[in-house]
C-alpha positions in Angstrom: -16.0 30.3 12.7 -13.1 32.1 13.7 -11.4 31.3 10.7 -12.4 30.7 6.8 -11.9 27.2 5.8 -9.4 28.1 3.6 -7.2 29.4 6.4 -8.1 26.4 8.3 -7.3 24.0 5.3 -3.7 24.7 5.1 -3.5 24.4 9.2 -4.7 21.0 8.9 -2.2 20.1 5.7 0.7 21.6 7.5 -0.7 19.1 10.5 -0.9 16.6 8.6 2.7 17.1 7.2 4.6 17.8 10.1 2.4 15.3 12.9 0.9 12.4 10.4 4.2 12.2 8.2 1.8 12.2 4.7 3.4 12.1 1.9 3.6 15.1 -0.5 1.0 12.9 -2.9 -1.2 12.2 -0.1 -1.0 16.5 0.9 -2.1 17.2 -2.8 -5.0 14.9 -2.6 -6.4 16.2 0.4 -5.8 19.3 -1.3 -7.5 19.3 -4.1 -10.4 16.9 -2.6 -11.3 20.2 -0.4 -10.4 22.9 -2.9 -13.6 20.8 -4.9 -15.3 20.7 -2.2 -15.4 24.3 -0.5 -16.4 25.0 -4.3 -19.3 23.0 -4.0 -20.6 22.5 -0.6 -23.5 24.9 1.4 -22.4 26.4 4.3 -25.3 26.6 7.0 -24.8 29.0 10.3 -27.2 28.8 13.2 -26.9 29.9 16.7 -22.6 29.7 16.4 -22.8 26.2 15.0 -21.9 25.2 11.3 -23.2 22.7 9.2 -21.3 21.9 5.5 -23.6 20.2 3.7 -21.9 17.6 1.3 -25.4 17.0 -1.1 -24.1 19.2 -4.0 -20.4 17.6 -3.9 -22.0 14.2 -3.6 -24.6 14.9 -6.7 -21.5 16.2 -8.8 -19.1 13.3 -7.4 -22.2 10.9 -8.0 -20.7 9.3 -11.7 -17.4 8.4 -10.0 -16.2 5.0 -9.1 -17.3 4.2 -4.9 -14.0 3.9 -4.0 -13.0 8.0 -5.2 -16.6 9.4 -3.8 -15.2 7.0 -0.3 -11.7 8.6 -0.5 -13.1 11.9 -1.4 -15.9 11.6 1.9 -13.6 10.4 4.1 -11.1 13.8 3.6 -14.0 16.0 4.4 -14.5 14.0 7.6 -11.0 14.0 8.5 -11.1 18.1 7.7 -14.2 18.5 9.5 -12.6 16.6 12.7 -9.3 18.8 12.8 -12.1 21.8 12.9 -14.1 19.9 15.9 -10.3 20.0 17.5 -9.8 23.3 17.5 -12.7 24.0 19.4 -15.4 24.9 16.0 -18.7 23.9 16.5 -19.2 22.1 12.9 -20.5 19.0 11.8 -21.5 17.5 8.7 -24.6 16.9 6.6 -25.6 14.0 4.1 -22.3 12.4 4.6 -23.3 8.9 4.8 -20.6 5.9 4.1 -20.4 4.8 0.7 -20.4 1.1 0.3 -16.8 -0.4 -1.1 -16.5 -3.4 -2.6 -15.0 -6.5 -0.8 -12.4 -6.9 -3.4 -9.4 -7.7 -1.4 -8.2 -10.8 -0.6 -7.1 -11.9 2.2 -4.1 -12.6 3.8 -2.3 -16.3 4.1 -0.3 -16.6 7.3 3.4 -16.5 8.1 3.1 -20.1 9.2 1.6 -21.6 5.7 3.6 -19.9 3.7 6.9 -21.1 5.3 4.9 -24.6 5.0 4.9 -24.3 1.5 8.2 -23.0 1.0 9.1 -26.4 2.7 7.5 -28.1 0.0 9.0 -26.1 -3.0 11.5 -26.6 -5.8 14.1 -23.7 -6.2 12.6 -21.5 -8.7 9.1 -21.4 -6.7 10.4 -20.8 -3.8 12.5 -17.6 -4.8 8.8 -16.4 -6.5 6.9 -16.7 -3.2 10.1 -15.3 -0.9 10.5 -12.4 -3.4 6.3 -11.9 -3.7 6.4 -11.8 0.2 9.0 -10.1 1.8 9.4 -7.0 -0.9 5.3 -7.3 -1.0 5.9 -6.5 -5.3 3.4 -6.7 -7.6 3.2 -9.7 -10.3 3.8 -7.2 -12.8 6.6 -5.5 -10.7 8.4 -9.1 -10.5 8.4 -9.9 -13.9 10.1 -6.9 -15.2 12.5 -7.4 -12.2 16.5 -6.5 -13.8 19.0 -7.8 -12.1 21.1 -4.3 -12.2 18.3 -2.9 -10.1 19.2 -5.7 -7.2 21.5 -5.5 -4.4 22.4 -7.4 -1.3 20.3 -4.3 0.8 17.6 -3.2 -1.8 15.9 -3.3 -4.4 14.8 -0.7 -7.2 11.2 -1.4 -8.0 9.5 0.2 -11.4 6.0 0.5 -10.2 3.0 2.0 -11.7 3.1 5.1 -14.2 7.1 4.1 -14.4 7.3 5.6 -10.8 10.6 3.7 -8.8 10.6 2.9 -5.4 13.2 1.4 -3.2 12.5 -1.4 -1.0 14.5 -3.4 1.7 16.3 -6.7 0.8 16.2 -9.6 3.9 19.7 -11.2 4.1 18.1 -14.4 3.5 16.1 -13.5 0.4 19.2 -12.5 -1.0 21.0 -15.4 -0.4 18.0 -17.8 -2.0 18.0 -15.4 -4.5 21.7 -15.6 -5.5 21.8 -19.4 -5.0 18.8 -19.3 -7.9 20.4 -16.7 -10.2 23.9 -19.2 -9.9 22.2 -21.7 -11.1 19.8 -20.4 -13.6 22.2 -17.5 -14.8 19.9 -15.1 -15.9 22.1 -12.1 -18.1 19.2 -9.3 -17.9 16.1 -9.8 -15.9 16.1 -12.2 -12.7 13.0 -14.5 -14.3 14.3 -15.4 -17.8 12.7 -16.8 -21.2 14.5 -16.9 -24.2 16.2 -13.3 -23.2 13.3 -12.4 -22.1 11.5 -11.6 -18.8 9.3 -14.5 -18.1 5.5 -13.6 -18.4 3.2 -12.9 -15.2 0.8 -15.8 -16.4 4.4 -18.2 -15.6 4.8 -16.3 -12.7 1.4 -17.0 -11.3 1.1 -20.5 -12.2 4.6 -21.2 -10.0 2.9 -19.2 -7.1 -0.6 -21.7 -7.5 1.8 -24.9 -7.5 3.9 -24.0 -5.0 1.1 -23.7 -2.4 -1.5 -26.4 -4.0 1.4 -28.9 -2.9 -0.1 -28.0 1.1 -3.7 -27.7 -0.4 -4.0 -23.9 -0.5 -5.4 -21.5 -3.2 -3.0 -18.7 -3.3 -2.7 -15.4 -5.7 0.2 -13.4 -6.0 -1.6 -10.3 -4.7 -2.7 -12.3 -2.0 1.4 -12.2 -0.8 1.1 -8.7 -1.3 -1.3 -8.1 1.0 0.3 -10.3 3.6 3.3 -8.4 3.4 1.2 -5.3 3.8 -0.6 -7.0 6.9 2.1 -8.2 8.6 4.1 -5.1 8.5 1.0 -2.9 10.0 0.3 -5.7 12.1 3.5 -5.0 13.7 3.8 -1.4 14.2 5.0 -0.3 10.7 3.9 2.9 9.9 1.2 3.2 7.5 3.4 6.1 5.9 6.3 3.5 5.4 4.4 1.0 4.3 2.6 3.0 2.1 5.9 4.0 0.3 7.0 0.3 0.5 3.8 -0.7 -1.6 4.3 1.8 -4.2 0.8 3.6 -3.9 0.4 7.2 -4.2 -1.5 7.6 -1.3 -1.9 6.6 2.1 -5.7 6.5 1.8 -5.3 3.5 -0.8 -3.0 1.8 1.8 -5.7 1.8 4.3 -8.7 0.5 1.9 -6.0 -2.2 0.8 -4.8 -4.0 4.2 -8.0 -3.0 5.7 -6.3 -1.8 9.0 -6.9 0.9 10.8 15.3 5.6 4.2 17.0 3.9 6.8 14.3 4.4 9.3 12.0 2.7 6.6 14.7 0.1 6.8 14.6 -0.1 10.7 11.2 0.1 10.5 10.8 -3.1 7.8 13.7 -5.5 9.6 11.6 -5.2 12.8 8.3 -5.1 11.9 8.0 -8.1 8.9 7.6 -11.9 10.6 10.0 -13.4 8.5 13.2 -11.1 10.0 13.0 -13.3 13.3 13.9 -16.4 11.7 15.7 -15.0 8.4 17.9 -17.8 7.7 15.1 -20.6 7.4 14.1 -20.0 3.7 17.8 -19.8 2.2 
């Protein structure tokens, strides 16, 4: 090779930086998935041609969950295609796929979930338009404050207390102000007893709001749809990756299952909803 790997690692992070737009979380990742593996991989040379043979990585990585080993795989193949680019002759050994578990659900359409906005009361309908067009988690929307809303965005606390900032559609807003004037909420925008109201009462408005059009429908199921939509048209996965909350871009991919104020720009034009924004108010 006319490099080491190690040389050749930091090429393809600064690539991957500066051409991909990954994230700094995403960068460390890769990082550290190929610092482990250059410690554990065999190096084979024959006749100019390298082979990295993954079976020690893949014994050692063996106890981990599918999903990590998949993650962990798929940077080496990434790596390994960066080298084939600039012109190594490399290729990899024992680096078969590792089976993930169809765990995701999947997406409900633009057009029945304006049906069952239709159909809904109020309260339901602010759940769904909120679940949907800032694609939050359950979790995310219970603990929703009001002092973290404004007419633009919205400050999300995600997981491990990590905030994120995501865009507000004029017409979620207004819903959502008509709601708050007539519920009057003092701390958090779903209320009980001074309280925020409980992801199990969150859920069960999501269920009867779309069980009205004869549809089984999740919460993370809107979160996915949001994803969906927005990669369906053209968002970038970096955006939308930041938009979801998740640390890395790799767990964007497995989740939608798809191969600022530009994140704003990028949101208004790519999510379904921003075509007709005045019709759930």
């Amino acid at each position: 090779m006319k490099k080491s790997l190690e040389a050749y690692k930091k090429d393809f992070l600064e690539y991957l930086e500066k051409f991909r737009g990954y994230s700094d979380l995403t960068l460390k990742s890769y990082d550290e998935a190929l610092i482990e593996a250059f410690r554990l991989l065999e190096k084979e040379e024959n006749n100019g041609h390298t082979t990295l043979n993954l079976m020690p990585l893949r014994l050692h990585i063996a106890h981990l969950k599918p999903t990590t080993i998949s993650k962990k795989i798929s940077t080496i193949r990434s790596f390994t295609t960066y080298l084939q680019d600039q012109g190594e002759k490399v290729s990899l050994k024992a680096d078969e796929s590792i089976k993930v578990p169809a765990s995701l659900p999947k997406p409900i359409s633009d057009a029945h979930i304006k049906e069952a906005l239709a159909e809904a009361p109020l309260d339901e309908k602010v759940v769904v338009t909120l679940l949907y067009t800032l694609g939050l988690r359950i979790s995310e929307l219970s603990s929703l404050m009001l002092n973290d809303i404004s007419s633009d965005w919205v400050r999300v606390m995600g997981k491990g207390q990590k905030s994120r900032d995501v865009p507000m559609l004029a017409s979620s807003y207004t819903l959502m102000r008509r709601y708050m004037d007539e519920s009057k909420p003092k701390k958090y925008l779903f209320e009980s007893k001074e309280a925020c109201l409980s992801e199990n009462s969150l859920r069960y408005m999501v269920t009867k709001c779309f069980k009205r059009v004869g549809l089984k429908v999740t919460p993370h199921q809107l979160r996915h749809s949001y994803a969906t939509a927005l990669l369906n048209n053209d968002a970038r996965i970096a955006d939308v990756s930041e938009l979801l909350g998740h640390a890395s871009m790799s767990t964007t991919q497995i989740y939608t299952k798809l191969g600022s104020s530009v994140k704003m720009q990028n949101y208004l034009k790519s999510h379904p909803m921003c075509q007709d924004d005045d019709e759930i108010s």
